[in-house]
Every structure is written in structure tokens, then in C-alpha cells.
CHARMM internal coordinates of N, CA and C (Angstrom, degrees):
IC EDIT
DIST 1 N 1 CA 1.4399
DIST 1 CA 1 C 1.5156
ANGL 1 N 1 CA 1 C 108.90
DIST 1 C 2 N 1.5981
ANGL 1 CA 1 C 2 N 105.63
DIHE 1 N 1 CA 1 C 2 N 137.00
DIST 2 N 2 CA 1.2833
ANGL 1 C 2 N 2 CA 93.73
DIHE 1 CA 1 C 2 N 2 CA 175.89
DIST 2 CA 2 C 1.5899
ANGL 2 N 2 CA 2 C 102.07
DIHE 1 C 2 N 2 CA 2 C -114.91
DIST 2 C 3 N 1.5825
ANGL 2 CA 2 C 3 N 116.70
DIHE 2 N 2 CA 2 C 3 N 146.59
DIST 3 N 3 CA 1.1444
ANGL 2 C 3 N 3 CA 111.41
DIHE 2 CA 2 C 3 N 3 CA 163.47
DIST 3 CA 3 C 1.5885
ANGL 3 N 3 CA 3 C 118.69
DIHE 2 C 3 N 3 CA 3 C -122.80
DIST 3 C 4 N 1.7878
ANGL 3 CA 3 C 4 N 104.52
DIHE 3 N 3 CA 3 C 4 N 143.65
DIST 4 N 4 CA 1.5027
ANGL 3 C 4 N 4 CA 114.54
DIHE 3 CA 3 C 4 N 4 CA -162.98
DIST 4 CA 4 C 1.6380
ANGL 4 N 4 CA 4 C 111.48
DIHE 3 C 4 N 4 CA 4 C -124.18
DIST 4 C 5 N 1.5539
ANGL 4 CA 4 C 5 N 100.88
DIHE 4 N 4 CA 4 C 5 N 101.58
DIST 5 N 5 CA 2.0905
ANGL 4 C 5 N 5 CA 103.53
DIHE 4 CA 4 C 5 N 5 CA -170.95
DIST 5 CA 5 C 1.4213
ANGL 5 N 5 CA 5 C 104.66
DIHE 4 C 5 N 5 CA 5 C -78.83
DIST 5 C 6 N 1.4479
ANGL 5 CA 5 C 6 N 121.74
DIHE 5 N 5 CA 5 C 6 N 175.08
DIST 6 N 6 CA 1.3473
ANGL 5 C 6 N 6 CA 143.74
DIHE 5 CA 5 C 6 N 6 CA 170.36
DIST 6 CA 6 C 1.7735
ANGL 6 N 6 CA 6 C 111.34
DIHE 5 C 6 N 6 CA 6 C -52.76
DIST 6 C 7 N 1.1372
ANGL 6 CA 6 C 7 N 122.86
DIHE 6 N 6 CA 6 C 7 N 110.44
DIST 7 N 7 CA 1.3490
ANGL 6 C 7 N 7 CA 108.91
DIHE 6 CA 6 C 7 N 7 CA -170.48
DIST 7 CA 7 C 1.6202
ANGL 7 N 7 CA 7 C 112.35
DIHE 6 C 7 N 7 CA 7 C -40.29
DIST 7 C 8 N 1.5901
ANGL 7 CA 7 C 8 N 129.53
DIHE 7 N 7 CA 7 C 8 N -54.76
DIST 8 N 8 CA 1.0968
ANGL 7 C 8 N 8 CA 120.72
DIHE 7 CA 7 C 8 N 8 CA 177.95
DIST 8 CA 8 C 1.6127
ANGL 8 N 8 CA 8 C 130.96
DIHE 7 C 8 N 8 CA 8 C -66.72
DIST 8 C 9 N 1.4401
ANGL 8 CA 8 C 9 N 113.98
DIHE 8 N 8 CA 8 C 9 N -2.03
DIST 9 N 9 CA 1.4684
ANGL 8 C 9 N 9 CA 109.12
DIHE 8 CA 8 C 9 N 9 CA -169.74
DIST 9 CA 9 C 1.7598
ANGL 9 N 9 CA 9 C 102.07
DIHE 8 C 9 N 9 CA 9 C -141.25
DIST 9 C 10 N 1.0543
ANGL 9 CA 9 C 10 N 102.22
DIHE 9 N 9 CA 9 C 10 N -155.92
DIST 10 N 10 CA 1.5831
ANGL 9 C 10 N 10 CA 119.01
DIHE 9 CA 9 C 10 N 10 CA 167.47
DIST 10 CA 10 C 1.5210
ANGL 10 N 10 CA 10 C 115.77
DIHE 9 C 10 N 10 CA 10 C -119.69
DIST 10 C 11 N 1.3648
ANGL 10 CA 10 C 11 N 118.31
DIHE 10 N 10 CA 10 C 11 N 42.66
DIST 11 N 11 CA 1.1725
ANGL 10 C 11 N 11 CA 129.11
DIHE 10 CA 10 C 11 N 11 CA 169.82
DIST 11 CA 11 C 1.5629
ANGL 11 N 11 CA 11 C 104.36
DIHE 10 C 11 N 11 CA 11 C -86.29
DIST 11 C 12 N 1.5067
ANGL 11 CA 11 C 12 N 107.06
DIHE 11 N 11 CA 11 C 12 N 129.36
DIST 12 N 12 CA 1.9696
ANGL 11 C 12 N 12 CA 96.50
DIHE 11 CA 11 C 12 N 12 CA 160.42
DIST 12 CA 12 C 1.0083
ANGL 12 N 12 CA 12 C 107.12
DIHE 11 C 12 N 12 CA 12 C -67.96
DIST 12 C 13 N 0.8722
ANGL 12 CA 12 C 13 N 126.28
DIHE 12 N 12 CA 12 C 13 N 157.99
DIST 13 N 13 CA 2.0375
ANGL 12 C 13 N 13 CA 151.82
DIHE 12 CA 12 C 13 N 13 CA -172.44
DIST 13 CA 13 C 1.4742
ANGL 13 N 13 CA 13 C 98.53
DIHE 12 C 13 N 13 CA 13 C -129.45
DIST 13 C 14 N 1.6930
ANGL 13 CA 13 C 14 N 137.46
DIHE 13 N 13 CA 13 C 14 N -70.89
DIST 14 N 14 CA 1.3289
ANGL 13 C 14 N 14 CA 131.27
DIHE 13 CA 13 C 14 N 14 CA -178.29
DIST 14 CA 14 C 1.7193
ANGL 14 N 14 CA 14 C 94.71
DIHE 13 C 14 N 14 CA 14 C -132.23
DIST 14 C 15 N 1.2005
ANGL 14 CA 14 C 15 N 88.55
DIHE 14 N 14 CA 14 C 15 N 175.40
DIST 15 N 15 CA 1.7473
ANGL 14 C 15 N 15 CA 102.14
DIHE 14 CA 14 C 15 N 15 CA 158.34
DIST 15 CA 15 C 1.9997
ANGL 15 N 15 CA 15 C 94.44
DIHE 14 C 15 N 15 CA 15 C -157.61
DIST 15 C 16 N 1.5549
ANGL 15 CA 15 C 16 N 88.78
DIHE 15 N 15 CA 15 C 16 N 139.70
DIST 16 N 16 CA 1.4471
ANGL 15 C 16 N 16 CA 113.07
DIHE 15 CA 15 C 16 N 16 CA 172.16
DIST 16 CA 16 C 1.2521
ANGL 16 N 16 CA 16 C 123.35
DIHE 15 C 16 N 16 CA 16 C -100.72
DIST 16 C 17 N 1.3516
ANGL 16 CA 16 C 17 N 130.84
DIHE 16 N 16 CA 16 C 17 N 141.46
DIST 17 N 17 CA 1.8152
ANGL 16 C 17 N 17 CA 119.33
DIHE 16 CA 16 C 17 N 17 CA -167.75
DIST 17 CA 17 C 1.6993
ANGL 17 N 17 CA 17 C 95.96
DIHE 16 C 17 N 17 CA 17 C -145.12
DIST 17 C 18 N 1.3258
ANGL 17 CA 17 C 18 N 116.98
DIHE 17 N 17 CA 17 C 18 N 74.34
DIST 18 N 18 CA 1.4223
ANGL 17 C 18 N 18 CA 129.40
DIHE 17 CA 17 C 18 N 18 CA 167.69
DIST 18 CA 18 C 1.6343
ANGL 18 N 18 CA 18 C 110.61
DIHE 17 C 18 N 18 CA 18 C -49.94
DIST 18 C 19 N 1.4444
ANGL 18 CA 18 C 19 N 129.81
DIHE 18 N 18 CA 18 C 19 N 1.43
DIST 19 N 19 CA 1.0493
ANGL 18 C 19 N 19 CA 110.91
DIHE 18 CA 18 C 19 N 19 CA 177.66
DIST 19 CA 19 C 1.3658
ANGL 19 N 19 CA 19 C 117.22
DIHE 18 C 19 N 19 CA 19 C -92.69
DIST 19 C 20 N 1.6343
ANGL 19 CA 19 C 20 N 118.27
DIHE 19 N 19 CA 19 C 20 N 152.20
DIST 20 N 20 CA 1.1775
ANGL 19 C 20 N 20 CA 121.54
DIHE 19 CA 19 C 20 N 20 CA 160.72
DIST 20 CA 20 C 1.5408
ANGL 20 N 20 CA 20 C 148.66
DIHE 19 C 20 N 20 CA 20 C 7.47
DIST 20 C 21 N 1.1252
ANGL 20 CA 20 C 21 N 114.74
DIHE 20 N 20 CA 20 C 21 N -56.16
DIST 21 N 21 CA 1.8380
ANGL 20 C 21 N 21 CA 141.99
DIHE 20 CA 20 C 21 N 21 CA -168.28
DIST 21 CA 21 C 1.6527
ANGL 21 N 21 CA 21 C 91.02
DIHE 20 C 21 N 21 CA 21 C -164.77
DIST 21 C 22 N 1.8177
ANGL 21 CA 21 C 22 N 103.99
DIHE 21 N 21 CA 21 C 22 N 89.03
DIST 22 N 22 CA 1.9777
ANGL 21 C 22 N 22 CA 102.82
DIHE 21 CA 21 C 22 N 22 CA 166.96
DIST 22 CA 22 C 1.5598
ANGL 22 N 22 CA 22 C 98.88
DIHE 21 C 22 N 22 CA 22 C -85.21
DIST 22 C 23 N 1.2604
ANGL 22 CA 22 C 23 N 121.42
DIHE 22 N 22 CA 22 C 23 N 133.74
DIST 23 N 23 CA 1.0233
ANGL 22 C 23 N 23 CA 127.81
DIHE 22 CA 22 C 23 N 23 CA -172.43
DIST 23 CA 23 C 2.0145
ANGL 23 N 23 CA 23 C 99.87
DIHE 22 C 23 N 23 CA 23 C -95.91
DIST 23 C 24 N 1.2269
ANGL 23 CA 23 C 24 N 124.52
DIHE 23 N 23 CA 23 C 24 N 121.49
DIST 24 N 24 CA 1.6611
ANGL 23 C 24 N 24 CA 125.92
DIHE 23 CA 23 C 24 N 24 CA 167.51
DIST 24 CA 24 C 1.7146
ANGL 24 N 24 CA 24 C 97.72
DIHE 23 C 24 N 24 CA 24 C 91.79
DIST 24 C 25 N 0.8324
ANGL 24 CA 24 C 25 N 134.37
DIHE 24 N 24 CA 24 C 25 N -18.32
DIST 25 N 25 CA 1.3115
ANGL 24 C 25 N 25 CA 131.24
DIHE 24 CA 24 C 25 N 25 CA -173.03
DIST 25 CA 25 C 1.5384
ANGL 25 N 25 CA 25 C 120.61
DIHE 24 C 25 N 25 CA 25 C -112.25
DIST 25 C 26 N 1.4141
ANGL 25 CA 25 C 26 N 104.72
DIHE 25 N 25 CA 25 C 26 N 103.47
DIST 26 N 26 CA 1.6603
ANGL 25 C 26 N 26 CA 109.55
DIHE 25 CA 25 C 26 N 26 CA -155.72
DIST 26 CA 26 C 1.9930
ANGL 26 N 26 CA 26 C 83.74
DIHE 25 C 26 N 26 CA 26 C -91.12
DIST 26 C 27 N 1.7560
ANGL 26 CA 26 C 27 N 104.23
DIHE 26 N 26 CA 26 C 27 N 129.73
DIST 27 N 27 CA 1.4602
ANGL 26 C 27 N 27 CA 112.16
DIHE 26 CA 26 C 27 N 27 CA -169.62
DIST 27 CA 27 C 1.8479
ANGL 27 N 27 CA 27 C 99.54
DIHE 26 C 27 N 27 CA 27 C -163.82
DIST 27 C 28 N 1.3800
ANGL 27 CA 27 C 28 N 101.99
DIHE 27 N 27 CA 27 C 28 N 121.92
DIST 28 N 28 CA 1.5299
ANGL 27 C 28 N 28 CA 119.30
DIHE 27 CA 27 C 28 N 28 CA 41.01
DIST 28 CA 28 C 1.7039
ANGL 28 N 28 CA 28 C 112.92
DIHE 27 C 28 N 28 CA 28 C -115.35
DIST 28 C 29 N 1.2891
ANGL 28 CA 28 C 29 N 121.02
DIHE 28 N 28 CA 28 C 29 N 122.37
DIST 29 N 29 CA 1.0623
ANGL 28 C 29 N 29 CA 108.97
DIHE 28 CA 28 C 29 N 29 CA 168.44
DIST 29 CA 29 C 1.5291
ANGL 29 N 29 CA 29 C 136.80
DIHE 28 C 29 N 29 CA 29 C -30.32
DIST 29 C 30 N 1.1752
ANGL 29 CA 29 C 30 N 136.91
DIHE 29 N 29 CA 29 C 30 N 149.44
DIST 30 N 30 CA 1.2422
ANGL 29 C 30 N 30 CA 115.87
DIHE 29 CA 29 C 30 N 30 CA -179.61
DIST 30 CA 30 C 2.0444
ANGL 30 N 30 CA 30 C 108.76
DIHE 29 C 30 N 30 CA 30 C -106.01
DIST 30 C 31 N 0.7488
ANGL 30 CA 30 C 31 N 133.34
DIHE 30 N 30 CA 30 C 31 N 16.51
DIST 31 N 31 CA 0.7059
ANGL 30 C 31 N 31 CA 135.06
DIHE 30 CA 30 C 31 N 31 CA 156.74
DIST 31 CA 31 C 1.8250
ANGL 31 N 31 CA 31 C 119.73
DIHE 30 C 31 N 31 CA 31 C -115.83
DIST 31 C 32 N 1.0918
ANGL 31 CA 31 C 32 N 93.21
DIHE 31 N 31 CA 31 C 32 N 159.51
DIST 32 N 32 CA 2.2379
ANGL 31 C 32 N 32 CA 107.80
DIHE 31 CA 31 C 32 N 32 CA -167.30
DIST 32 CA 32 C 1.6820
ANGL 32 N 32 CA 32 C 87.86
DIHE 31 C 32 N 32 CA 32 C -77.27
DIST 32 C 33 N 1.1819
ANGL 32 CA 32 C 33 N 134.03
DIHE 32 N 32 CA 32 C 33 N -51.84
DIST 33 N 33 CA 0.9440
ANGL 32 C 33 N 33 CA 115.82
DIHE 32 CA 32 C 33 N 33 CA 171.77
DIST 33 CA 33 C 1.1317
ANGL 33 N 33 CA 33 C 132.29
DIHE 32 C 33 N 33 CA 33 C -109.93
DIST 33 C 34 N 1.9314
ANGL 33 CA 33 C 34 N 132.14
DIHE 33 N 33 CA 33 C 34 N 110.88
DIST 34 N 34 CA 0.9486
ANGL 33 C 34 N 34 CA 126.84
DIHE 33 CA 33 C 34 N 34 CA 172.03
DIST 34 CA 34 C 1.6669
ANGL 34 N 34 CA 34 C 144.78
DIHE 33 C 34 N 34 CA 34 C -49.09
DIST 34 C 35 N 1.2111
ANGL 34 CA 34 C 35 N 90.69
DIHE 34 N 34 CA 34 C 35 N -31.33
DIST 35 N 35 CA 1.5667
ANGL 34 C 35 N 35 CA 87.22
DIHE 34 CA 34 C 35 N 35 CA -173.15
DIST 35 CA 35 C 1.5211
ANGL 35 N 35 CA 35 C 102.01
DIHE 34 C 35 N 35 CA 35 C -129.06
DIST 35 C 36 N 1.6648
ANGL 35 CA 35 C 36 N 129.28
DIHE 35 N 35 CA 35 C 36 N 141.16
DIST 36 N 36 CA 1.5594
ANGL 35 C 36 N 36 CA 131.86
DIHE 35 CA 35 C 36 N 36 CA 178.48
DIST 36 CA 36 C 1.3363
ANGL 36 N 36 CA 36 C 101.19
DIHE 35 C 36 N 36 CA 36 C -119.63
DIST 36 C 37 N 1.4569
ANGL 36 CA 36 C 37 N 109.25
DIHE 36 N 36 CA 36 C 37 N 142.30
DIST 37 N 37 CA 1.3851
ANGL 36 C 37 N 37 CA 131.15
DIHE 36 CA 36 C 37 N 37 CA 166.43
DIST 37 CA 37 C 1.7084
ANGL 37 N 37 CA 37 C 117.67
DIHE 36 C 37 N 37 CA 37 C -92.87
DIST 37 C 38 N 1.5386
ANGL 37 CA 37 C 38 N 113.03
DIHE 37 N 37 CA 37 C 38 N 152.13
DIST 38 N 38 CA 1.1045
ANGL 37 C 38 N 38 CA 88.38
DIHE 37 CA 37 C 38 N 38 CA 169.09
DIST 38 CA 38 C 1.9697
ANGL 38 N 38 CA 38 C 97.09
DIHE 37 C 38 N 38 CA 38 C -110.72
DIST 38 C 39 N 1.3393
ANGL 38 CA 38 C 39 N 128.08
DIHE 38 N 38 CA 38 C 39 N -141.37
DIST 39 N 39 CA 1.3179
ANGL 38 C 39 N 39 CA 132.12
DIHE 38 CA 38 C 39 N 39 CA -130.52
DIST 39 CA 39 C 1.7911
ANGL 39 N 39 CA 39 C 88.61
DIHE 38 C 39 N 39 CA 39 C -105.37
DIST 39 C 40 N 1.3828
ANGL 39 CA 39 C 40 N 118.14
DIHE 39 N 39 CA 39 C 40 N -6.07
DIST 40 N 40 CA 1.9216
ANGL 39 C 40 N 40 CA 100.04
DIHE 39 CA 39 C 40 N 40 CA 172.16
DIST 40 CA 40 C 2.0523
ANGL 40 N 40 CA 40 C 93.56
DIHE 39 C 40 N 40 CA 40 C -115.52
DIST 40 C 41 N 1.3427
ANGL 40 CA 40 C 41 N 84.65
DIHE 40 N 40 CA 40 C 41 N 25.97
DIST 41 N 41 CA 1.5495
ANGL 40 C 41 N 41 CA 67.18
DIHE 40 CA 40 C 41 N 41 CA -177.95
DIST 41 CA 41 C 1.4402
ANGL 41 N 41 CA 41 C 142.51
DIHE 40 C 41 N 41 CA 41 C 133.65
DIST 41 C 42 N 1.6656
ANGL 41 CA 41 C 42 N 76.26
DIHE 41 N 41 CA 41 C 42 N -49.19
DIST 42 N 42 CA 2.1505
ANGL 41 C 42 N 42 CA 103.39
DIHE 41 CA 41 C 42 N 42 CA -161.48
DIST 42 CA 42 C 1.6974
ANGL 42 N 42 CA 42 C 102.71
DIHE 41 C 42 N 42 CA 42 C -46.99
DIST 42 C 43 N 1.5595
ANGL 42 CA 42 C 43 N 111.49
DIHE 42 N 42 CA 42 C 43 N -176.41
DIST 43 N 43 CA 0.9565
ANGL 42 C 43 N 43 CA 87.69
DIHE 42 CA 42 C 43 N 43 CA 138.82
DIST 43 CA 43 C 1.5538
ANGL 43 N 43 CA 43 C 103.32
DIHE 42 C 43 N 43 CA 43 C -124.12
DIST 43 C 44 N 1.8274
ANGL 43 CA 43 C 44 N 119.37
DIHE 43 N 43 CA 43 C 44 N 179.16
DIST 44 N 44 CA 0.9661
ANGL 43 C 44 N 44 CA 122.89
DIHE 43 CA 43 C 44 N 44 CA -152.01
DIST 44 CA 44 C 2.3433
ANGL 44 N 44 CA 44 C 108.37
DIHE 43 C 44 N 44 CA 44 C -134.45
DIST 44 C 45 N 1.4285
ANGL 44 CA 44 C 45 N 98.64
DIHE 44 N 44 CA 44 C 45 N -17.96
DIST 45 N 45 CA 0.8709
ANGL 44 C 45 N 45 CA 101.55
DIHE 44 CA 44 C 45 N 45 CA -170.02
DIST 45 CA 45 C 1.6710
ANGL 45 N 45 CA 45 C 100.04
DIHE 44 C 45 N 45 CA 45 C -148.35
DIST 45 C 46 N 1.5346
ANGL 45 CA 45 C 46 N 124.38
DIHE 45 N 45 CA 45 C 46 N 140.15
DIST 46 N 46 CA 1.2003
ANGL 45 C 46 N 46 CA 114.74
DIHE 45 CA 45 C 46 N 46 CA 177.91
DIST 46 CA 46 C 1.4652
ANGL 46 N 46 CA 46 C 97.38
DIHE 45 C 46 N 46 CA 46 C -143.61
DIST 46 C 47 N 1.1714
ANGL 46 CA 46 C 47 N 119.70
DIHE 46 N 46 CA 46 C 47 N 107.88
DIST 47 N 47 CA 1.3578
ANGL 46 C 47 N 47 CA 130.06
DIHE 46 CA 46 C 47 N 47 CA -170.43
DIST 47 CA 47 C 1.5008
ANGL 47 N 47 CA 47 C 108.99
DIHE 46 C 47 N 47 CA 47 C -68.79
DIST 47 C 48 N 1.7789
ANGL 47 CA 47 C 48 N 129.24
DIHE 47 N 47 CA 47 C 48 N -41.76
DIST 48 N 48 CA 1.4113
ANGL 47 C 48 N 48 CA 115.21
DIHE 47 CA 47 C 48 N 48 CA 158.18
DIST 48 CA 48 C 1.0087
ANGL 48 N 48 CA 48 C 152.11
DIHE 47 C 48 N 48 CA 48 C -58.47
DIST 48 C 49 N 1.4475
ANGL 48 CA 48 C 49 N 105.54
DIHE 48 N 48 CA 48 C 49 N 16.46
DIST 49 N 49 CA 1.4107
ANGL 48 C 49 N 49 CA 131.68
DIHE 48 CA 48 C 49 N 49 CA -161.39
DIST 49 CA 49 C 1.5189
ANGL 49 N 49 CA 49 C 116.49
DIHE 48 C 49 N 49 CA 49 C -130.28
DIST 49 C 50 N 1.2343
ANGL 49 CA 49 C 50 N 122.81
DIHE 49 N 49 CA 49 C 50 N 37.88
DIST 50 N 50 CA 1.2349
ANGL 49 C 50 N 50 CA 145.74
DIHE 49 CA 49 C 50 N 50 CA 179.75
DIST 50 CA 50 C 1.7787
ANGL 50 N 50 CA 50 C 100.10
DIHE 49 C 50 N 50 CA 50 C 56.11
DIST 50 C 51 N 1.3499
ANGL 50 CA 50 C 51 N 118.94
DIHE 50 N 50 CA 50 C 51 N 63.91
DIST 51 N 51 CA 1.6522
ANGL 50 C 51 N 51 CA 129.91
DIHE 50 CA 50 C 51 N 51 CA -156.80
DIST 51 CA 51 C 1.2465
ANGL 51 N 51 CA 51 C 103.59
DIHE 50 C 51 N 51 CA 51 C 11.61
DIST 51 C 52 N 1.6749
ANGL 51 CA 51 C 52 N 115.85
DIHE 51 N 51 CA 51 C 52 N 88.49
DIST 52 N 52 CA 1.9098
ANGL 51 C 52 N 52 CA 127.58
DIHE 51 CA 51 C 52 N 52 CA 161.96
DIST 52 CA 52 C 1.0854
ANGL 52 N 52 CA 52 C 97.53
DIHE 51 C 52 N 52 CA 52 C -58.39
DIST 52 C 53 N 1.3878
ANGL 52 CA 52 C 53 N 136.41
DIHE 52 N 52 CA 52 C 53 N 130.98
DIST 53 N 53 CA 1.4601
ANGL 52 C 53 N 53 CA 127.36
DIHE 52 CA 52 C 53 N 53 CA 118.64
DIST 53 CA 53 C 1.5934
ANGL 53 N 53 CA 53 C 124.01
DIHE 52 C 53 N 53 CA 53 C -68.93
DIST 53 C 54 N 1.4250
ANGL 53 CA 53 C 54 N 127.60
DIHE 53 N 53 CA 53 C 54 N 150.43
DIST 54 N 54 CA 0.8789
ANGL 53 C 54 N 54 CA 120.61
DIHE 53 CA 53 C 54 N 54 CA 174.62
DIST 54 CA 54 C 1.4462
ANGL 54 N 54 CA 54 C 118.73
DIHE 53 C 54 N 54 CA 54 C -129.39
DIST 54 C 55 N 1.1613
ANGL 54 CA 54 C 55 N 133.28
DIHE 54 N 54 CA 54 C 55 N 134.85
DIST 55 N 55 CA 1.8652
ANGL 54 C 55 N 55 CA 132.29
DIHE 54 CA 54 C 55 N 55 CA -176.18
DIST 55 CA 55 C 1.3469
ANGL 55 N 55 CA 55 C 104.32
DIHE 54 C 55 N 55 CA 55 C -84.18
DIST 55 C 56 N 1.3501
ANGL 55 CA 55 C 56 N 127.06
DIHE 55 N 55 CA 55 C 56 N 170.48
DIST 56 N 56 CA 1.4032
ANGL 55 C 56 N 56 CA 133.01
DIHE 55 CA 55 C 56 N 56 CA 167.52
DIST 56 CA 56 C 1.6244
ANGL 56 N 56 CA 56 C 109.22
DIHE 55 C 56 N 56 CA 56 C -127.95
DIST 56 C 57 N 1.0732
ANGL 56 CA 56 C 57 N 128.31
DIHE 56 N 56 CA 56 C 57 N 147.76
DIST 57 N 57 CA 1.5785
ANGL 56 C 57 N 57 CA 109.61
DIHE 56 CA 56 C 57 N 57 CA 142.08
DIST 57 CA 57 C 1.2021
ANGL 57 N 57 CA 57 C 125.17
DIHE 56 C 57 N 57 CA 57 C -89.67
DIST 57 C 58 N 1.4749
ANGL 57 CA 57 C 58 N 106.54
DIHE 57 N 57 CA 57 C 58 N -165.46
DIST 58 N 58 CA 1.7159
ANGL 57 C 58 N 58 CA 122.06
DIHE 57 CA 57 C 58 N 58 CA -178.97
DIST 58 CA 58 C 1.6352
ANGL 58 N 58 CA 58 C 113.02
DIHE 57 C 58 N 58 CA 58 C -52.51
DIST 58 C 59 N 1.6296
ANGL 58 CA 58 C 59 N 114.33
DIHE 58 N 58 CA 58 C 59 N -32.75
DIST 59 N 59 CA 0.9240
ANGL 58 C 59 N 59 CA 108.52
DIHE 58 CA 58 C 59 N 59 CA 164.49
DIST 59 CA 59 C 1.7706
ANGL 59 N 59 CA 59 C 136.40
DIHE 58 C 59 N 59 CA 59 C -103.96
DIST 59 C 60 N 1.0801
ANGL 59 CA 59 C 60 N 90.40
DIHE 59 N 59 CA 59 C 60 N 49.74
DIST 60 N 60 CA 1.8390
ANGL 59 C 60 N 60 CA 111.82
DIHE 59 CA 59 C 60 N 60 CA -176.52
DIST 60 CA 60 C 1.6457
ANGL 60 N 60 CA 60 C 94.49
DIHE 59 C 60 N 60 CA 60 C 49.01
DIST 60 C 61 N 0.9720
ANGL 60 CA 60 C 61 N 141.84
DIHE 60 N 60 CA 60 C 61 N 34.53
DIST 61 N 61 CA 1.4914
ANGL 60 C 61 N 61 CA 128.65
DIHE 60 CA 60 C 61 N 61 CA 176.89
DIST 61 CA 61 C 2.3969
ANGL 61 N 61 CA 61 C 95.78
DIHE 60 C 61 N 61 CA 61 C -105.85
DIST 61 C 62 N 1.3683
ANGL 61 CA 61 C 62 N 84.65
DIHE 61 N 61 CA 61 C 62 N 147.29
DIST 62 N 62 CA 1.7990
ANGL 61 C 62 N 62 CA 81.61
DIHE 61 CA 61 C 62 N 62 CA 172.63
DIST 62 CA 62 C 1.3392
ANGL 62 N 62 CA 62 C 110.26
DIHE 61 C 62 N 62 CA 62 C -69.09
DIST 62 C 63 N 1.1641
ANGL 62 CA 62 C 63 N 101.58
DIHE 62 N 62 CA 62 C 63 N 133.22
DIST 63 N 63 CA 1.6877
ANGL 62 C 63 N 63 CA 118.07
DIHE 62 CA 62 C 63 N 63 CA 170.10
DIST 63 CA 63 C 1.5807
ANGL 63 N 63 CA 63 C 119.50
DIHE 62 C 63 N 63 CA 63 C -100.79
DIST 63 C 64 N 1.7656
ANGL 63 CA 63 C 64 N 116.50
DIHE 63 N 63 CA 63 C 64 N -25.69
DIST 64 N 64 CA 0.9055
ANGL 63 C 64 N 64 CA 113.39
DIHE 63 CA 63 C 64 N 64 CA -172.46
DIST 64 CA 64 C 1.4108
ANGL 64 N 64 CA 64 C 100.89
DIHE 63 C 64 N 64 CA 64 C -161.46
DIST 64 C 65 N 1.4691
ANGL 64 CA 64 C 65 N 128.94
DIHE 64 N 64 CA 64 C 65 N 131.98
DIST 65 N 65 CA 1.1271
ANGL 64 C 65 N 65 CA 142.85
DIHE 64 CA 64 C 65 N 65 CA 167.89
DIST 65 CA 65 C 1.6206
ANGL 65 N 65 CA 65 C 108.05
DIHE 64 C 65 N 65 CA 65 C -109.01
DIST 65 C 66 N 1.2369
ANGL 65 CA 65 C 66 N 129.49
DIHE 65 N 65 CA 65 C 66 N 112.26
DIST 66 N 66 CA 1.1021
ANGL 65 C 66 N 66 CA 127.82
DIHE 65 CA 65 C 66 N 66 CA 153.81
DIST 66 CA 66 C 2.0802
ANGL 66 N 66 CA 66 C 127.25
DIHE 65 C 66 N 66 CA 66 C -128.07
DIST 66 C 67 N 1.4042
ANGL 66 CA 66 C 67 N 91.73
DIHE 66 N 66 CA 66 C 67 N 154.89
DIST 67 N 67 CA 1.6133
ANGL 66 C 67 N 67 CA 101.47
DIHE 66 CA 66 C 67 N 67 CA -144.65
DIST 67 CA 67 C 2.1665
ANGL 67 N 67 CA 67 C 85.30
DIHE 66 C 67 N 67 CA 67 C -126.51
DIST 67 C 68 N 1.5860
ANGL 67 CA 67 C 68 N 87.78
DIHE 67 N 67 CA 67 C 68 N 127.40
DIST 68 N 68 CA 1.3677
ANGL 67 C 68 N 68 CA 107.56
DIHE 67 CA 67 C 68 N 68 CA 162.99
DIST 68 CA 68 C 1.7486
ANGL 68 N 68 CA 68 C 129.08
DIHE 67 C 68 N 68 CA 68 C -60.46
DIST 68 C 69 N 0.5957
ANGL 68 CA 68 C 69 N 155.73
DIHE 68 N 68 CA 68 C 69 N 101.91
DIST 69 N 69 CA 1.1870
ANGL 68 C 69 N 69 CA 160.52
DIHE 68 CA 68 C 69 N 69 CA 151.73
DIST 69 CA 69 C 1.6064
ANGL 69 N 69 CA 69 C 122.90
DIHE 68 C 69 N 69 CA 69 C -56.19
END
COOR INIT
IC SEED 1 N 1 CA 1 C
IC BUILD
């Protein structure tokens, strides 16, 4: 697996899984960047993941993961 962060931070940006049978990781993504943050950080969107959105609360902790079908 390769993994590829945000040039300025330690955010993942993609991850690549050249193996055989990747198990949980729907690839190749179609978009350059897999995953978006919003402005403390979080993340907010994970495109290998059947496009998750995810909620936060007041205290940056996840409140809500939800997954497209």
C-alpha cells in the first residue's frame, strides 16, 4: 500500500493498494484526491468508502458517519 498526504500537512490525500484482492478499499478512486478536510482539520469526505460523509460535533469528535449506497 502506498500512502500519499497533502503536500503541506499530514493529511492523507490518497492511498494506493497494488495488491491482488484489496480488501475495504474501493480503488481506483476517481478522483486525485481521496479524502477532504474541512477548516480544524477533520476529515469530512472519504471517497474510498462508498463517498462517507462524516459530521463532527462542538467538540471535533465524529458524530456521524454516513455511507452511500
Amino acid at each position: 500500500m502506498t500512502y500519499i498526504y497533502n503536500d503541506s500537512s499530514n493529511q492523507l490525500k490518497k492511498v494506493q493498494d497494488y495488491s491482488f484482492r484489496p480488501s475495504g478499499l474501493n480503488q481506483p478512486c476517481s478522483e486525485n484526491t481521496a479524502y477532504t478536510y474541512d477548516a480544524n482539520g477533520n476529515m469530512i469526505t472519504d471517497e474510498n468508502k462508498d463517498n462517507a460523509n462524516i459530521d463532527y460535533n462542538h467538540l471535533n469528535l465524529p458524530k456521524r458517519i454516513e455511507f452511500e449506497t
